[in-house]
N, C-alpha and C positions, 0 to 999 in steps of 0.2 A: 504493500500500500504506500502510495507519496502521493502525498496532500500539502505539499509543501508551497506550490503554486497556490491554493487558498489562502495562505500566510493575510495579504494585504487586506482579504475582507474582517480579517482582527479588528484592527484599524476602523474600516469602511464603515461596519454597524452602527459602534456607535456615534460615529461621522454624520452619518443619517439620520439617528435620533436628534440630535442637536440640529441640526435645519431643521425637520420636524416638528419639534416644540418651537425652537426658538420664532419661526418664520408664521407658523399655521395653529400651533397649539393652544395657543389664548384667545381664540376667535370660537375653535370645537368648546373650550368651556367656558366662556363670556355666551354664546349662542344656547347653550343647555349644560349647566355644570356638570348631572350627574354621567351624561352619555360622554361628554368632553372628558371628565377626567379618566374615563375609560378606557380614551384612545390616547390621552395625552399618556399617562400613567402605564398600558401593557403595551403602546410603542416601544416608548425605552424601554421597558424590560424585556420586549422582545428583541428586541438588538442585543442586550446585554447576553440574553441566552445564546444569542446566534454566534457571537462572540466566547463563548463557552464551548460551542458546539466545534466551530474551529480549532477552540486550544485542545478539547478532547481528540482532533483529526487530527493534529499537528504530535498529541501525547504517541497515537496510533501508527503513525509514520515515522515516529522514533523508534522505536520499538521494532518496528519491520525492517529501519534500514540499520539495524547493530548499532544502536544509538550515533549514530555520526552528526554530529553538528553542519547547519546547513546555512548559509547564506541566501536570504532573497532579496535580491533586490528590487527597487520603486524608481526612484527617480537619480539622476545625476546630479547632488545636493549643488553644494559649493566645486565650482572646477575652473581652477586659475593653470590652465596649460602653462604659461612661460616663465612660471616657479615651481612645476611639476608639485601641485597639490590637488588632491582629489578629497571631498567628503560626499561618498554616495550616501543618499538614504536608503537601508536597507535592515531586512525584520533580522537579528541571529536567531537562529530555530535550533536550540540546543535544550538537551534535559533540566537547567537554571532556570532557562526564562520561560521552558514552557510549564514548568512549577509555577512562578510566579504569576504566567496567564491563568492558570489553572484557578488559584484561588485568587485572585484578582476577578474573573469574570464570574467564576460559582460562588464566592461567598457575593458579591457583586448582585449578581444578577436575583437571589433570596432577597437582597437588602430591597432592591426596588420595588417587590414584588411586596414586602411589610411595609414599604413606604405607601404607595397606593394609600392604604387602610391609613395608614398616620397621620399622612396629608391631608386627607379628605376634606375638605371644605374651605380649605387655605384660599385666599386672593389670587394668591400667585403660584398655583398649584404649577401648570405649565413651564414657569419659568424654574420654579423649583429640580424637574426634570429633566429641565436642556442642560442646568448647572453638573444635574448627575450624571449625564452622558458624555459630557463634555469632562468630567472630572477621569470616570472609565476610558476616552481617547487619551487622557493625558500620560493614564497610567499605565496603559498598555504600549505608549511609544516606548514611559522611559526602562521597562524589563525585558521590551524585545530589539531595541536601538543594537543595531553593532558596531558604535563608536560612542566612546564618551561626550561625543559631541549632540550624538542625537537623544545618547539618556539625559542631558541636560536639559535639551528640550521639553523632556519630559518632567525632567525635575521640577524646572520655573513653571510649567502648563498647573502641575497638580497643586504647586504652592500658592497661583492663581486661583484655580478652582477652592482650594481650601479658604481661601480669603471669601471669595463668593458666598459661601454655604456657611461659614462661623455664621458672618452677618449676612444671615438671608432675612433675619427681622430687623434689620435695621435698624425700623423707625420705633422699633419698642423700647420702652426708658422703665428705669426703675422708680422704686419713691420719691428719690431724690433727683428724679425731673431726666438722670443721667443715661444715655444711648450705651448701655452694657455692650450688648450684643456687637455695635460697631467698632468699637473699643478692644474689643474680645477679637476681633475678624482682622482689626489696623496692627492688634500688638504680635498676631500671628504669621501678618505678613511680613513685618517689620522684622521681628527675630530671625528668622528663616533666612531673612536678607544676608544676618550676620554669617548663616554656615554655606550659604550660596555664596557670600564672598568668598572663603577656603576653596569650595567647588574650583572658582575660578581660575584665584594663583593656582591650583596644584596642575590644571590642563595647559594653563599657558608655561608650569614649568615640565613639565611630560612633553608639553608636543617639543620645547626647545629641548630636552634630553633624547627624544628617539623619534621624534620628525613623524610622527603619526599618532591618530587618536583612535586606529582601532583594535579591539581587543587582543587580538592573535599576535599584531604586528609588534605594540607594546610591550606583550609577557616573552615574546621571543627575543625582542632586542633586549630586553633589561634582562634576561638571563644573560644572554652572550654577554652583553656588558660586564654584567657580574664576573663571569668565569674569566673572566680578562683582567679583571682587575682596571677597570676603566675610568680614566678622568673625566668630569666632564666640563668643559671648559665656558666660564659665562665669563667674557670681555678679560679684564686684567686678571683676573680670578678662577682657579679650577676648583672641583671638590670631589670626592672619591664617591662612585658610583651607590655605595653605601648611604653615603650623607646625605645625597640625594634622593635617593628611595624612601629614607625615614620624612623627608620635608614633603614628600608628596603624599604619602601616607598622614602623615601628622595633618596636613591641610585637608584632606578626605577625612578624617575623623572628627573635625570643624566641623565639617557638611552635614557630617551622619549625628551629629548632637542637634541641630539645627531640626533636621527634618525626623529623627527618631527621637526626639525631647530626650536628651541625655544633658547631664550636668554640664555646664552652666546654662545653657539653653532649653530646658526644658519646661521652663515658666510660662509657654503660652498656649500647653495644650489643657490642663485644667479650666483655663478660661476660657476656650473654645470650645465648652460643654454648651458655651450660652445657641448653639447652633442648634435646629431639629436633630431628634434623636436616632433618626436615621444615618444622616451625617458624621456623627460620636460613632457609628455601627462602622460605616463603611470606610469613612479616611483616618477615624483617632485609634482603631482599633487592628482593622485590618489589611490597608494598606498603605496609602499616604506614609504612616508614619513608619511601615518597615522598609522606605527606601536605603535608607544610611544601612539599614543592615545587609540590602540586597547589594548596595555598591560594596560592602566591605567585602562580602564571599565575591562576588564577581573581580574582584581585583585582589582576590589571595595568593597569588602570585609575588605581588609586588608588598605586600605585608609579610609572607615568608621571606623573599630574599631580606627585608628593614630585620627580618628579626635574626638570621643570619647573621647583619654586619654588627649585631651584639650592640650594646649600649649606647646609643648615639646622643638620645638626649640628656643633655648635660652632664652626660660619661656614667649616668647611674639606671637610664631604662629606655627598653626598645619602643616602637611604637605600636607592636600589637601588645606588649604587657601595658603602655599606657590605656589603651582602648579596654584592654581585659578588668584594669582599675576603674577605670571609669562606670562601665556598665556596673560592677559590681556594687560601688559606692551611690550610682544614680537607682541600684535596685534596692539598697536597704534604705536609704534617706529618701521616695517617694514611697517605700513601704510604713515607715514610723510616722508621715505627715498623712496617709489614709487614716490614722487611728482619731484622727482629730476632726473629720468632717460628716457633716449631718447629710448633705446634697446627695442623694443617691447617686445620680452620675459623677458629681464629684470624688467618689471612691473609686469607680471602676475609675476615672481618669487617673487617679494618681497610682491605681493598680497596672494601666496600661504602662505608666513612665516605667515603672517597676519593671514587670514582665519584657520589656525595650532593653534593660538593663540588662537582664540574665539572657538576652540574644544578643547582643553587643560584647558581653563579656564571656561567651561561649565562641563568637568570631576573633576576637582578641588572643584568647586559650589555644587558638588553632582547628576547633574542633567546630569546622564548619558546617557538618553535617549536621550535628545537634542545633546549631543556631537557627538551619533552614528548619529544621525538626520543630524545633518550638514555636516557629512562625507560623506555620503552618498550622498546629493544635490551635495555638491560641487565637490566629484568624474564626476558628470556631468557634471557642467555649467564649474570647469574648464580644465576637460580635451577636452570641446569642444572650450574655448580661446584657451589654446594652438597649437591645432590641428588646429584652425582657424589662430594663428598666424602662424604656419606652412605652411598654406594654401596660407599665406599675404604675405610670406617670398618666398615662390616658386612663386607665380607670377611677386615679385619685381625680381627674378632670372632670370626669362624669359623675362621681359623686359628692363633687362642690357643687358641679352646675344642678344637679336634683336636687340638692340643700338650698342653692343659692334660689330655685324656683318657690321653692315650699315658703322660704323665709322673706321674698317676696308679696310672696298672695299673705301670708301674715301681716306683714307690714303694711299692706297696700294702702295709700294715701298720709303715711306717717314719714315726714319730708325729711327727722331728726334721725331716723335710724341710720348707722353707718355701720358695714360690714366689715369683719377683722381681715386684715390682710392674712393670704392663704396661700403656702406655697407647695404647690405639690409635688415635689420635687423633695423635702423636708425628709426624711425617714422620721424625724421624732413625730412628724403626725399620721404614721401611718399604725401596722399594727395589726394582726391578725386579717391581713391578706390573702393567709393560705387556703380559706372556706370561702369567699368572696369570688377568689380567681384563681379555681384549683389548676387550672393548664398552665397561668404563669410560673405559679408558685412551683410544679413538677420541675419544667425544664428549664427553670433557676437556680433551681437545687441542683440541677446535673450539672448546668455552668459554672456554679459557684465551689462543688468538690472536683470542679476538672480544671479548675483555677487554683486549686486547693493542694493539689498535688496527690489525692485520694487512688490509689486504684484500683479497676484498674482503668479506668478512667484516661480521656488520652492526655492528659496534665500530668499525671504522674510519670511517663513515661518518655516524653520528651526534655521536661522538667531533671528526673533522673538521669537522663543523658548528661546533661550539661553539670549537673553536678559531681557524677561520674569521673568526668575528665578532669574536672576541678580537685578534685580526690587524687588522683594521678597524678597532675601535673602543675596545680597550681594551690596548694592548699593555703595559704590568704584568703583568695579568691575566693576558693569553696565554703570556707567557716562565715564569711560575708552572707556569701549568698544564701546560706543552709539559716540563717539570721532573717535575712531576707523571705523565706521560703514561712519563718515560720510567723513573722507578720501577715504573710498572704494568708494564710490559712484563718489568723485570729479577727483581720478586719474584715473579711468574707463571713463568718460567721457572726459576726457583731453586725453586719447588715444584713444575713436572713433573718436573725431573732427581730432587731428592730423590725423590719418591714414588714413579715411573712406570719409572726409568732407571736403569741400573746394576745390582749385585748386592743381591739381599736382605740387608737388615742385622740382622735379628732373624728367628728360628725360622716365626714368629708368620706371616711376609710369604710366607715356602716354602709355607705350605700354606694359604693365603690363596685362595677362588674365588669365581668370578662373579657376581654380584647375580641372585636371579631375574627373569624376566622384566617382572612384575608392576611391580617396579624398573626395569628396563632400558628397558623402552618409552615411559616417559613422557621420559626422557633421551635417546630417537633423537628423538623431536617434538621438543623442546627445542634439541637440534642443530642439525634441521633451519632451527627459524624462526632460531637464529642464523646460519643461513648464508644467509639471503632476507630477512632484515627489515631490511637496508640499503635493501631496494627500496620500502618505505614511505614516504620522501623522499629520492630520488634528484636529488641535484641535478644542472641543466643540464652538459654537458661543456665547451662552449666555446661562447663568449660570443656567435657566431653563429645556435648553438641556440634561445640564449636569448632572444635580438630575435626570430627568427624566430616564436618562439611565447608572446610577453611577453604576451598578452589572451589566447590559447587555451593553458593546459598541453599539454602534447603528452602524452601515455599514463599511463606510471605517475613522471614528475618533479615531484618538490614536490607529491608525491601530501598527503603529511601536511600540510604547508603553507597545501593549500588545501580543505583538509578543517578545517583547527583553526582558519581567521581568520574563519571565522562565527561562533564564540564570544568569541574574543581582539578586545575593542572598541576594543581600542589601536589596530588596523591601519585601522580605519573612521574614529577619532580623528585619527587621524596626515594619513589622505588629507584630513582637512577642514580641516588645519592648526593642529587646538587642540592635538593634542601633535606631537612631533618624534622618535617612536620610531627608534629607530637600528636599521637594517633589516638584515639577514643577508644574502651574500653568497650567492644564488643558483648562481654559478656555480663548478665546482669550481675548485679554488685550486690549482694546480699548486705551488708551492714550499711551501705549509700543508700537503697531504697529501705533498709529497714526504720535506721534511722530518720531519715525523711518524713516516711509513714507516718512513725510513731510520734514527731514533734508534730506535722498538721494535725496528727485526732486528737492532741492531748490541746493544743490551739484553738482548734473550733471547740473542743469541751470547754475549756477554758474561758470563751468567747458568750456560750450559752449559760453555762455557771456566772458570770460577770453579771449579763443582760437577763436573771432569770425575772419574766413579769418587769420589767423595769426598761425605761421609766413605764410613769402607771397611767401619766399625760403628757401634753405636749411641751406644757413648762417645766416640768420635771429636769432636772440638768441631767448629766453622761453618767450612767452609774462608772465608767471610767475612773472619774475623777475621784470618786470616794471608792478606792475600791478596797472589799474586804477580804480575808485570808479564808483558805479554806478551814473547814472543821478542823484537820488535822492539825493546822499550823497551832490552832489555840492548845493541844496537847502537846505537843512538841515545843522546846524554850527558842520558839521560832519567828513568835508572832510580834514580839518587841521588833527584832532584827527587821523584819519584813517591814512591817510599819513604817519605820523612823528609815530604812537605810535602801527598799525594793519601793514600796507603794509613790515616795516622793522625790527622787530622781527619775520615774519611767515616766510620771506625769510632767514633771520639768521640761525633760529634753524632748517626748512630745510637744508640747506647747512651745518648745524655744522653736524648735526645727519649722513649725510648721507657720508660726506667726513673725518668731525674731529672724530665724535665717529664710524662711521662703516669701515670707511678708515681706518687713520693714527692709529687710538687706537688697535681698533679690529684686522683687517687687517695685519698694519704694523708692530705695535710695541707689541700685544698681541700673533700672532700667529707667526711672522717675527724674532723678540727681545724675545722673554721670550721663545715659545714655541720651535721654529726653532732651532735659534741659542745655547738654551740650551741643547737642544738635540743633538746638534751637538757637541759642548762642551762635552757633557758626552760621548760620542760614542767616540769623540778625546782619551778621557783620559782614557777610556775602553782599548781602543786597542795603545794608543804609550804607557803607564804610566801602566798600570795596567797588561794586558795581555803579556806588553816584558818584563815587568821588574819584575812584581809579577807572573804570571802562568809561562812563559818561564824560568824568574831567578830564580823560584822552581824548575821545571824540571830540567834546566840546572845546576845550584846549585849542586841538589843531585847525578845528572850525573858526575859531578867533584867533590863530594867528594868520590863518587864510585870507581872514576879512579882512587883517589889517594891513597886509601886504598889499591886496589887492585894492582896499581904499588908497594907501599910499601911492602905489605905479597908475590908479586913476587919476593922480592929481598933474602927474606926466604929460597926458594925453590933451592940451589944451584947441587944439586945432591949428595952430599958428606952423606956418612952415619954417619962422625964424626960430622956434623953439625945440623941432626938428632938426635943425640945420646945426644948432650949438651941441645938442647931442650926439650925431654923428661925429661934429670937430673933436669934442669930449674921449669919445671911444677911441677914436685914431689915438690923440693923443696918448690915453694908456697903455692900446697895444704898442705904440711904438717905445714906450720907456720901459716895458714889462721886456722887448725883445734886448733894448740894450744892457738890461740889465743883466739879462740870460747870456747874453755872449761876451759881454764884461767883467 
């Protein structure tokens, strides 16, 4: 089978939806809403699917032709013959990126399909749609591009589209009169800017080190380079092939904090919740945000040789163990600043930065299999939280708006009554959810233990993996993230009990019902692949397995594994000795997942015990805050210690992290003070100091020395031929004393 000529209707689809809505789609529901949004709404999602339908041709065509990676090309991009530079546009069709279309277009194409139901009624249903197709074109240039030229394209298209969709409510303001939402969409843009600038220097120093941007060309020169031991020469200056690999990798890893919300930039995807919650599904969860991790596996190459040339930065660390710290550190500090928020998408957001973290720091490790591994689980279980919070968030809608009707017709003609501000979004006003909306409540609890690391669940298994190696090869890293692992599990259960469990704590939660269907269904798929997609690399069970069938996989083990190292040229690198990739632990790890295991269920018990019945209202504060010892500890001479030396430090650096360092530091003073106000500052000084007084009093300047020249040689010109006459005399005279002097 080759289906590799269908490549470009990838693209095409949802090419189509966007004219589609954009051009026609607001007229079908301005004309008849419910039929309009019928067509606006299973258009693009019939694109999205069709574009699905290809990545499944394109998976089937690999497969048939012995996985060989394929080139298709489109058009003849950029082509400057008489500097011999060529950038064609054209799809790579290899086992990586048809991964990435894979779950780029299938989780994709569910999300549209729960949007329909979410949207429903919206203004700007239609437009809503062309933004979502138009986000799916962007992100299917930048994982099937075969040049870092035209993944860029897609990089800035989705960063776009992301800016779109934060603020698709634009015009909605909070109490305090202020446009959250646009605020939310400006500061998203804005940051991203910052790791799109690294994007930049690191292409313009790659194309000046190996005179091309595309992928094969790149990994082929920079090895030869390497084995050469190659200088590379910038003007008066050279620097060893090494030094350069770490600054072009260091500026990629810019990038990938930018667009994978990793420390220090990972500030503006918590505030991009303020978006429709389909949005939070399909870019904060599932794709958008795993670009940085798809650019780092795609240029593993060029991170093994950086980590080869040994310690470059600052002569004390490489730049995939910076990368491997980073996620690590961005996965426990957005896991302790989850334990402090009420906002039900506010937790899965800070759980995303999180879960961003242990695939950053599983690419970093070298252990890039696990990183596509967990991208991929968590493409599931969390775009089925959010969708499910979606789900929690429309039903708490519907039973304000029945409150808000009933307490109406009570009120009716009583001009004084004012209704309390209601956020449905709150978990403290929520509360025994689970009788209310028993289908959300089921397939949140499978998202929330397959977040949880539970298994066997596909969380646990991916999850596992990357700890695994961490266990191997980086143990720091590992005891981070095993820390990390086990906040996931405590603030996942601290928001089912809140949400799911207990009594209703607001009016709003009693008369709270079910999602339609429309909603529901794309959340039972969602469930389901999280409770199966552990079986995408399944590692060996015991290490007899695993000799037994070390040249032949046996069925579905190390399925993913050996599906993604036909792309990944580290592992073909490594067998031939020129790198030394630190390899993942094939077989499962009995004391890794055991331990594991046992810190999540003793975390969500811990998390249940905490929140049991409590709070009992909505004003009630964080039983958190006061929290008490268990029984045992009061028999045990434990419960002083606990008290005075565990209960009041865990709440401190809580609170510091998530208010002093993510607030006032990050927030206020780092994006607000240095970055805002600086900028503004130089834009001031741009334009009243610089532009009036330097570009204008240039212009103007030379404009009034013109005039007055030319006023003056007008006063020459009197019409008299005797005044003529004396200046011709005049000129002779000069040149003839100007000549004697020269020969004089």
């Amino acid at each position: 089978m080759n289906a590799y000529s269908l490549a470009p209707l990838l693209l095409l689809f949802p090419a189509i939806g966007v004219l589609f809505n954009g051009l026609i789609g607001r007229r079908f529901v301005e004309a008849d809403a419910k039929v309009g949004e019928r067509w606006s709404g299973w258009f693009a999602s019939l694109m999205a699917i069709g574009s699905f339908v290809i990545a499944v041709l394109l998976f089937l065509s690999l497969q048939a032709n012995e996985f060989q990676a394929m080139i298709v090309p489109i058009i003849d991009w950029i082509s400057i013959p008489s500097a011999n530079f060529y950038v064609p546009w054209a799809i790579r069709v290899d086992t990586l990126s048809v991964t990435m279309m894979l779950v780029v277009t299938g989780v994709g194409s569910l999300i549209h399909i729960y949007a329909i139901g979410y949207m429903h009624g919206d203004p700007n249903f239609s437009r809503f749609f062309t933004y979502f197709s138009l986000f799916i074109f962007f992100m299917l240039i930048l994982v099937s591009g075969s040049t870092y030229l035209v993944l860029f394209v897609g990089w800035e298209g989705v960063g776009l589209c992301s800016f779109l969709l934060i603020s698709f409510w634009f015009d909605r303001t909070n109490a305090a009169g202020k446009a959250m939402n646009a605020d939310a969409g400006r500061k998203a843009f804005i940051v991203n800017r910052v790791g799109d600038f690294g994007m930049i220097l690191a292409m313009f120093l790659m194309f000046w080190t190996f005179r091309s941007l595309e992928f094969g060309a790149v990994f082929n020169t920079a090895v030869e380079m390497f084995e050469q031991g190659h200088m590379v020469e910038f003007g008066l200056f050279s620097a060893p092939i090494g030094t350069v690999l770490t600054a072009i990798t260091a500026l990629f890893l810019l990038g990938a904090t930018g667009k994978s919300a990793q420390i220090p930039l990972y500030v503006w995807l918590p505030d991009a919740m303020a978006g429709p919650t389909p949005v939070s599904a399909l870019i904060h969860a599932a794709t958008m945000v795993t670009s940085g991790i798809y650019l780092i596996v795609r240029s593993n190459v060029l991170f093994e040789l950086a980590r080869e040339s040994g310690p470059v930065i600052f002569g004390v660390i490489s730049t995939p163990d910076l990368v491997a710290y980073v996620g690590a550190f961005t996965g426990l500090l957005a896991g302790l600043i989850a334990f402090t928020q009420f906002d039900i998408k506010k937790v899965l957001a800070y759980s995303t930065v999180s879960q961003l973290g242990f695939m950053i720091a599983a690419a970093g490790m070298g252990a890039y299999v696990a990183a596509m591994f967990h991208l991929v689980t968590h493409a599931f279980f969390k775009a089925l939280l959010f969708l499910g919070s979606g789900s929690v968030i429309h039903g708490m809608e519907h039973g304000h708006h029945h409150l808000h009707e009933h307490s109406h017709d009570d009120h009716h003609g009583d001009d004084h009554h004012e209704e309390a501000p209601f956020d449905p979004q709150d978990m403290r006003t929520m509360g025994g959810l689970r009788h209310k909306m028993p289908t959300t409540f089921w397939v949140y609890l499978v998202g929330a233990l397959a977040l949880s690391g539970i298994p066997p669940l596909a969380g646990f298994w991916s999850k596992d993996e990357i700890l695994a190696h961490g266990n191997e090869h980086a143990l720091v890293v590992y005891v981070i993230l095993a820390i990390a692992a086990v906040c996931t599990a405590f603030y996942m259960g601290r928001q089912l009990h809140m949400t799911f469990f207990g009594e209703p704590r607001h009016a709003a939660a009693e008369h709270a019902q079910e999602s339609p269907r429309l909603m529901t269904t794309p959340l039972i798929v969602l469930a389901g692949l999280a409770i199966v997609g552990g079986l995408l690399n399944l590692p060996y069970l015991t290490h007899a397995m695993a000799e037994a069938n070390h040249n032949h996989p046996a069925g579905i083990f190390l399925g993913l594994e050996g599906w993604l190292e036909h792309s990944i040229k580290s592992f073909e690198l490594s067998e031939e000795g020129i790198l030394h990739l630190p390899h993942t632990p094939i077989v499962l790890s009995p004391v890794v997942a055991g331990i594991s295991t046992l810190l999540a269920v003793l975390a969500l018990g811990g998390a249940f015990y905490v929140y049991r019945n409590k709070p009992e209202t909505a004003a009630d504060p964080d039983p958190l805050q006061r929290l008490k010892p268990l029984w045992w500890f009061r028999i045990l001479p434990f419960e002083t210690f606990y008290m005075k030396f565990i209960v009041p430090p865990f709440n401190w650096l809580a609170n510091w992290l998530a208010f002093a360092v993510d607030w006032n530091f990050w927030h206020d003073f780092v994006h607000n003070n240095l970055i805002r106000d600086m900028f503004v500052s130089f834009a001031t000084f741009l334009a009243d100091v610089f532009d009036k007084f330097g570009v204008d009093g240039t212009v103007n300047g030379i404009g009034s020395v013109t005039k007055g020249l030319a006023g003056g040689i007008r006063r020459t010109q009197t019409g008299f031929a005797r005044t003529y006459a004396l200046g011709v005399f005049l000129g002779a005279v000069a040149l003839l004393a100007y000549f004697l002097w020269v020969l004089y």
